[in-house]
Structures are given as structure tokens and as C-alpha cells.
N, C-alpha and C positions, 0 to 999 in steps of 0.2 A: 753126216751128209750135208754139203751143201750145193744149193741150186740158185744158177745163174739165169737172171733175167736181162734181155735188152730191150731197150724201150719203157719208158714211162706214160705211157696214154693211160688210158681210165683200163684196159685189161691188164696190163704189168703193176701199175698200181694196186689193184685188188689183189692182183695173185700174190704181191709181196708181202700186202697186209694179212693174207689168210695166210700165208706161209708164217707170217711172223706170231699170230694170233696162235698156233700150233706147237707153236716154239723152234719151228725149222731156219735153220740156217739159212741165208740166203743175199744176195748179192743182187739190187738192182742201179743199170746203164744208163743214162740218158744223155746223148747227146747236146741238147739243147739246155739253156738254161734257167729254165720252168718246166716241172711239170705237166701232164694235161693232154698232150698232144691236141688234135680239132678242139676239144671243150676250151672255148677263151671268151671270158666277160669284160666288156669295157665298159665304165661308167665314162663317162665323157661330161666336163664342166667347162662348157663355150663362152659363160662369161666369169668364169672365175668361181672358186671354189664356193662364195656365198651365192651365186647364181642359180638359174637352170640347169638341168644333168638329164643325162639322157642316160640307160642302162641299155647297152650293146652285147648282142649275143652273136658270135661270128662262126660257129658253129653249132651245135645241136641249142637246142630252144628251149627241150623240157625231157624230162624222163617221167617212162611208164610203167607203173610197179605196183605189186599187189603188198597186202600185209608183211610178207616176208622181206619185201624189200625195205619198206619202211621201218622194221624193227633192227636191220644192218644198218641202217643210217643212221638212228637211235645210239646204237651203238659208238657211231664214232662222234653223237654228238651232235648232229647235225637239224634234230626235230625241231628245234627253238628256231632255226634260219629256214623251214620248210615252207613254201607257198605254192598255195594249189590253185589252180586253174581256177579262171571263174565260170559256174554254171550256162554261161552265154555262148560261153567257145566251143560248144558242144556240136556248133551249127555249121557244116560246110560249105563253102558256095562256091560255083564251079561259072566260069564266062564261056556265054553262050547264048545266041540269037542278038548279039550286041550289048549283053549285060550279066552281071554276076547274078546267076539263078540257083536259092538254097537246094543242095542237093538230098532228096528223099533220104529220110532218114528211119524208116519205118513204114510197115506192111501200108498202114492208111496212106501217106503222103507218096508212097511207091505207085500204088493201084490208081489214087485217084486225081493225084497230079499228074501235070502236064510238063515234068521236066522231061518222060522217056514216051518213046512213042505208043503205042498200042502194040505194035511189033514185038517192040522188046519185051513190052509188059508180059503179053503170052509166052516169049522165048523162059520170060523168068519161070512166069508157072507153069511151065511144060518141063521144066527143068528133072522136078524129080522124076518123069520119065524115061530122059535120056540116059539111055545106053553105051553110048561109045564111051572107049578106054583111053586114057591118055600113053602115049607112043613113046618112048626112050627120047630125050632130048627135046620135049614139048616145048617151048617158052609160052611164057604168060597170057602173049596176044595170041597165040595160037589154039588155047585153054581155053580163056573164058570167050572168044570168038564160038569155039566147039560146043562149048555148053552155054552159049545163052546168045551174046549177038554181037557184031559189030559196035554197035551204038554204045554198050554198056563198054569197049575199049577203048573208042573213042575220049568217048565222055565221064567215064569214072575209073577204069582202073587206069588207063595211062596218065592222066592228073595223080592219082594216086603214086603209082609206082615211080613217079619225076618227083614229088613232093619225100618218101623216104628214099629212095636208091639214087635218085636224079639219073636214073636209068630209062632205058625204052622197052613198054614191055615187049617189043618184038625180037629183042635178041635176050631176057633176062629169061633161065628154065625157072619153071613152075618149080619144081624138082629141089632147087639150090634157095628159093627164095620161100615160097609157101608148100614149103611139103605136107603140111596138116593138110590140103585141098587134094591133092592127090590119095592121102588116106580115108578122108571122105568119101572120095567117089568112089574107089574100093572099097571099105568095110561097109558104107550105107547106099551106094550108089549112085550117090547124091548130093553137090556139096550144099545144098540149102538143108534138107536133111541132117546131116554132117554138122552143121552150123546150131542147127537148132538143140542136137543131145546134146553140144560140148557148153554152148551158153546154160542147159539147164544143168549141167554137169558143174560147172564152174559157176553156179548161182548164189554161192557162200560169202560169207564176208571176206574170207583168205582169199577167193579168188576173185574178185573182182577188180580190177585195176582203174588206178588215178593217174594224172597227170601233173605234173609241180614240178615248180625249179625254187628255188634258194634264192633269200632276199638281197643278195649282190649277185644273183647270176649262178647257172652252172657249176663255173670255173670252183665256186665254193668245196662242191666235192672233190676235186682231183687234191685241191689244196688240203684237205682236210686227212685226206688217207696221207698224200707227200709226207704232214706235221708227223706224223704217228710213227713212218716206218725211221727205223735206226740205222738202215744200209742203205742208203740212195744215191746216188754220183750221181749229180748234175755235170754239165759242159765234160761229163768224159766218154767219147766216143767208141766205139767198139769197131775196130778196125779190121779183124777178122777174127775168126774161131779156127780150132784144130782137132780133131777125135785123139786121148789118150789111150792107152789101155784102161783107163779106170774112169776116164769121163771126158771132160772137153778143157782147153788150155782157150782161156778167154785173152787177146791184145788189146789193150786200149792206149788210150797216147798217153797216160802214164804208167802204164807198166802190164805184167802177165799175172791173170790170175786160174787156178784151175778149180773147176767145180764137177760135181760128180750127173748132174744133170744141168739139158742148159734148155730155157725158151725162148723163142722167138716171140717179140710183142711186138713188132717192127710193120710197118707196111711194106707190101710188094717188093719195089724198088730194093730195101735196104734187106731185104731176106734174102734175096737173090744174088744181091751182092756175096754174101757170108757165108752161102750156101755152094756157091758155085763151084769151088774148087772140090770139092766129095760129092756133090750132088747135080753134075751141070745140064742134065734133061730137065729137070726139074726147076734150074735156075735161070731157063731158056724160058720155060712157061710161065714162071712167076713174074718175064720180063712182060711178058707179051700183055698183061693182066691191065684193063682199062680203068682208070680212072679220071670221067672225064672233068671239066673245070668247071669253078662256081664261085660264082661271085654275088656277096651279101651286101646290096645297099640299103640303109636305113634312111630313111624320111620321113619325118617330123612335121605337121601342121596344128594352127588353131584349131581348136573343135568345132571352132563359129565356120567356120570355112572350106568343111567338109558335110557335105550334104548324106552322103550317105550313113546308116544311121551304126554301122560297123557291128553288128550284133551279130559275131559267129566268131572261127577261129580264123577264117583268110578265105582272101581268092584265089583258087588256081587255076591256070590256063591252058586247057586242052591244047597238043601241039598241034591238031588239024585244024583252029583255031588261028592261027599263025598272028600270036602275041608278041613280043618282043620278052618279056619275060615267064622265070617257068609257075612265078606265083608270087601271091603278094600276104603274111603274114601280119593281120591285127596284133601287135604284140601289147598293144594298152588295153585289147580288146580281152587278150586270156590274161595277165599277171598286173597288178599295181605295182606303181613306181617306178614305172620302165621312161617315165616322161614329166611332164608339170601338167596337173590336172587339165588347166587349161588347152591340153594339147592332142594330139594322137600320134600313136609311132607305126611307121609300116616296117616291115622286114621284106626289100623282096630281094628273090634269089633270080638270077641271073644265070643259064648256061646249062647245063647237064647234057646229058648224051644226047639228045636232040636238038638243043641250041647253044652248042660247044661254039658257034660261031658269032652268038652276041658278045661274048667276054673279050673278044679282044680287041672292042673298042675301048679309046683311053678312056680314062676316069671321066673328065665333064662331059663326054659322050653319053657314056651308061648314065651316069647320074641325070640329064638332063631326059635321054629316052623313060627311064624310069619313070620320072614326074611328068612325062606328058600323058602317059600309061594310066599312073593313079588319078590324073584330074578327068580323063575319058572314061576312065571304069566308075570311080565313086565321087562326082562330081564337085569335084573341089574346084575352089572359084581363088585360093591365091596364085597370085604368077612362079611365087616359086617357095618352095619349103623355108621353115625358121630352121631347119637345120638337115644338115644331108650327109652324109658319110658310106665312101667304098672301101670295101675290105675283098681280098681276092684269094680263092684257093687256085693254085695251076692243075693239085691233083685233089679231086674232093673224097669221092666216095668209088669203091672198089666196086665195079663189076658183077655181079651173079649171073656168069655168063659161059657159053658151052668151056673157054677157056681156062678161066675158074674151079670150071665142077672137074676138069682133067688133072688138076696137081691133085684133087684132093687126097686119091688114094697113096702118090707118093708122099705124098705130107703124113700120113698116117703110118706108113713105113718105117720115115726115119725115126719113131719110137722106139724102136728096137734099139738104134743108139744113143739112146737117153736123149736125142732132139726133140722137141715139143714146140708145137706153133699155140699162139694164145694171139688172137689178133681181127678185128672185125673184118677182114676176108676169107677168116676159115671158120666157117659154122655160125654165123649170124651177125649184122651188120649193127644192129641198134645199140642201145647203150646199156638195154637193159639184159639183151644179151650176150654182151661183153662181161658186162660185172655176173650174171649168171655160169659163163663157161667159166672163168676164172678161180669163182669159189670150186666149180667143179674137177676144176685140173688141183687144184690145190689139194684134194682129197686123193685123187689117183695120186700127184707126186709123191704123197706123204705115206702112201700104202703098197706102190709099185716093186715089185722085186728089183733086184738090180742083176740086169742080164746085159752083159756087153756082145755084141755080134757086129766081127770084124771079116 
């Protein structure tokens, strides 16, 4: 048996290495010539290789993983380049009343601060009173609007849900994105209830999760699974697929290969492309699927020069707020080495579903708004950064939205003909739930009957 994979991002990656790990045959595509997809570190040396460097993360930041995951990473070797968050970044702060105000991070700082109103406060502890049911096709603003208040959407989940999805929660479902909250309020009727058995539930050392990335960056893992597997095509494209009687005839632009099962690792776009001629309802909806743009500027100042005193993980910007960015990332604040002592790095992100329309200003545009942003928010007193850099996604992050949750069931379908989707728009968007479904298809592919249905 062999099985065809397209796409190398961090899910086709893992799926190839637990296929390989198995001993299954298998064939993985990539288009492009690096692995990795989104996950890309740049170190950056502005005055020359014996100078200053700057460590650039232009897509995900850090991954979140309990014991199990760290002993896979062990595995490929990676424990000795492992760097964990530091104890400081544990602290949110969210802009508001004209300034970055830490966000309650516990029962005390909840009750007896004055980041949420007295409204809210009761909304939260009336909570586990409330009765009503979440409705078929809920989304998020609509959820925790229903069970607790306005303010807490405003001011915490939609920073929230713009910071992982760079989505709005007013169109992302509860349903597609946090379904544990809906089983909550079912099984306990409650989701603070709900929160509080599954924290004492997962009280263990196994479950408790860290945060860390790799001392050159991210990119370290994609790199590390790429060295290991023995079937990789870089720069060779997958042009289409075809159903055989016995499995799928893969084209690429150097030649035809057939494999008896095949997965999709691909984003939207390029699955609907592939999909279209045997599946084209299906490849209508995949078109439709949003992913809106984001753009990562970094900026570098003195530490003499920055007033504020940067002890958390970052700022983010409620959009009713109306910032100019969707937040601003400490990154010398959570990892060392991202900069020269003497210095601080920001990350901000720029665009998401609700300010899809700051990105497309040119580059000294964003860059300059940016820095006027960070010297108004954490009072920085130089005229302009010791160093600045933009990097731009057109399509960043996928969607959890009613159009979304409507392929799913077709996507689930074409199993039947050894088709398989593996890919952060079907079943979880993070990284740690990529490398998660991954191992987990790897074990269906490896124990699957083989049933063709034509």
C-alpha cells in the first residue's frame, strides 16, 4: 500500500513522518521549495553577520503542547533546541480607556478589578444560572453575548479570537471553533462550571500545557521532520488527481504516479482546484472559504527608549477600539534572542477579518503607522525604530465560518474513496492541532479497510 500526500505544511509533514515511522509507504508533494508552509523564521543580520540579528517569526510564534507532545519532539531530536516561554508572558493586556490595561487573569483580579464593569461582573456570576441553549449555527459573538455580556465580546473574546483566527467572532460558529463550550453548557450547563471539572480533570503533569519555540525559530520543526522523511518532492507540483479502480493516479509536472490512497494537505484554494472535476459542489464551497490578509511587522527599539515596562505576552486591540492594528506581540518579552539585549522586538499583526483594509497600504505606510501606534501605546520616545521589517500574507488563516462548517460533511464523504483531507481548515486551525490530527489519520490510514465506491 502506498499513500499519496500533497502539501508539505506542518500537517503533510507529520502525516508523512508517522506513516514513515510505521513503515508505510508513502509519497509526499510540494510545490514550493521549502518545506513548512506558514511556519518561516528569519534571522535577519542588518549590519553584517558579526553584527546585531534580529530573530523573525512571520507566521505562528510558539506552539502549545502538553507531555505528549514534547516527548514527539524528543523523538525527532529537537529537546536540545527547545525554548520555553518566559514566566512574565503569562500576562495579557488588552487597549482600552486610552491604554494597555492587564487583562483579569483570575477569580481575584476578575471580581476586584476595574478592567470589567460591575455589569459584567454579575453577568459572569450569574452565569452558572443561565439556561438558555445554544441554536444550530450560533457564532461566537452570539454565545458569549448570550451567556454573559457584551463587554466580555467586546473586550476579551473578540481580541481573542482576532489574535488566534484573525477572525470576527460575529461570523466564526462556537460549534466549528470551540465546541468543548457548547459541551459544557450541555453536560454541566455551564460553561464556567464546564471549565472548572475539565481544569481539575486535566490537573496532571501529562496535561498541562507549555508554550516554546526552538532556538532559531519555529521553522526548526518543519525542518527537522523534512531531514527525516525519505519521500519528499520539493518544487514538484500536483497538477491534478484522477480516481482509479484501485486508488488515485497523482500528475505532477514531472510525471504520473498512482497511490492507493491519497490526502489533501493543501489549503482551500489548491483543494478545490484538484477536487473540482469529481467533486465540484464541494469545490464551489471550498472556493468560497475566507481567508482574510495579514500582515507581520517587526520593530526593534532601545530599551532606554521605551517606557513601558513590556512584562506580559503583548497588546491587543479590541476592533471597537478602532486601532489601526490587530495587536502588538512582546516577542523579547516571551523568548530570548529574538534581539541584542540592549533592545526590544514587537511583532504586530496588521489586518484580519476585521481590518482587511489596513493591509493594503504600501509597506512605509504600515510600517510608519505601526510606529506611531507603538510610541502612543507604550511610550516610546525614539523617532523611529533601529530596525523595522514587513512581511505580508494575502491569504492568512482560514475561516471557522457557517461556510466552512457546510463542506465538512462532504469532506467526510469522500473517504469512501480513499480521499482524505489533513489540513488546518478541516478539524482545527493551530499547530498543535494539526500535528495532533495528523498522527491521528496516520493510524486510521494504516488500519482502514480498503473499500472503493464508484
Amino acid at each position: 500500500m502506498t499513500i499519496g500526500i500533497i502539501g508539505a505544511g506542518i500537517s503533510g509533514l507529520t502525516l508523512a513522518y508517522e506513516l514513515q515511522r510505521r513503515g508505510i509507504a508513502y509519497h509526499l508533494w510540494e510545490a514550493a521549495g521549502q518545506a513548512g508552509g506558514y511556519i518561516r523564521s528569519q534571522r535577519d543580520w542588518p549590519d553584517g553577520p558579526s553584527g546585531r540579528n534580529y530573530l523573525r517569526e512571520l507566521g505562528p510564534n510558539s506552539l502549545l503542547g502538553d507531555a505528549e507532545l514534547l516527548n514527539w519532539l524528543d523523538e525527532l531530536g529537537l529537546t536540545p533546541e527547545l525554548t520555553f516561554s518566559q514566566p512574565v508572558s503569562k500576562a495579557r493586556f488588552i487597549f482600552r480607556d486610552g491604554k494597555y490595561r492587564q487583562l483579569p487573569s483570575g477569580p481575584p483580579s476578575l471580581l476586584f478589578g476595574n478592567f470589567f464593569s460591575w455589569k459584567t461582573k454579575l453577568a459572569i456570576l450569574r452565569e452558572r444560572n443561565n439556561k438558555t441553549v445554544s441554536p444550530p449555527g450560533e457564532t461566537l459573538g452570539q454565545f458569549f453575548r448570550r451567556r454573559f455580556s457584551s463587554e466580555i465580546v467586546d473586550y476579551a473574546l473578540g481580541p481573542f479570537v482576532a489574535g488566534i483566527y484573525a477572525g470576527d467572532p460575529e461570523q466564526l460558529l462556537v460549534s466549528e471553533t470551540f465546541p468543548s463550550l457548547l459541551q459544557y453548557e450541555k453536560e454541566y450547563g455551564s460553561v464556567l462550571r464546564g471549565l472548572i471539572k475539565s481544569q481539575s480533570a486535566g490537573g496532571s503533569a501529562i496535561g498541562r500545557r507549555q508554550s516554546f519555540s526552538f532556538r532559531e525559530g519555529m521553522q526548526m520543526l518543519p525542518n527537522a521532520l523534512a531531514a527525516k522523511l525519505t519521500n519528499l518532492s520539493l518544487n514538484e507540483a500536483v497538477s491534478s488527481i484522477s480516481p482509479t479502480p484501485n486508488g488515485w493516479e497523482v500528475e505532477t509536472n514531472t510525471g504520473t504516479t498512482t497511490v492507493d490512497k491519497l490526502v489533501l494537505a493543501v489549503g482551500t484554494d489548491a483543494a478545490a482546484r484538484l477536487v473540482d472535476q469529481r467533486y465540484p459542489d464541494l469545490a464551489r464551497t471550498l472556493q468560497a472559504i475566507t481567508y482574510p490578509p495579514m500582515t507581520a511587522v517587526h520593530s526593534a527599539y532601545k530599551r532606554a527608549d521605551v517606557r513601558h515596562p513590556l512584562n506580559g505576552f503583548g497588546g491587543l486591540n479590541p476592533a471597537v477600539e478602532g486601532r489601526f492594528a490587530a495587536g502588538h506581540i512582546w516577542s523579547s518579552s516571551i523568548f530570548t534572542g529574538r534581539c541584542p539585549d540592549d533592545e526590544v522586538l514587537f511583532t504586530t499583526f496588521v489586518g484580519g477579518q476585521t481590518g482587511a483594509h489596513n493591509t493594503r497600504h504600501p509597506d512605509s505606510v504600515l510600517a510608519h503607522n505601526v510606529h506611531k501606534e507603538l510610541v502612543d501605546g507604550f511610550g516610546i520616545t525614539a523617532a523611529t525604530p533601529v530596525y523595522q521589517s514587513v512581511f505580508r500574507w494575502e491569504r492568512a488563516i482560514p475561516q471557522y465560518d457557517a461556510t466552512l462548517a457546510s463542506a465538512k460533511e462532504s469532506v467526510k464523504a469522500m473517504e469512501a474513496d480513499q480521499l482524505f483531507v489533513c489540513a488546518n481548515w478541516y478539524g482545527g486551525v493551530s499547530l498543535s492541532d494539526c500535528i495532533g490530527k495528523s498522527r491521528k489519520l496516520a493510524d486510521q490510514l494504516a488500519v482502514k479497510p480498503f473499500i472503493k465506491n464508484f
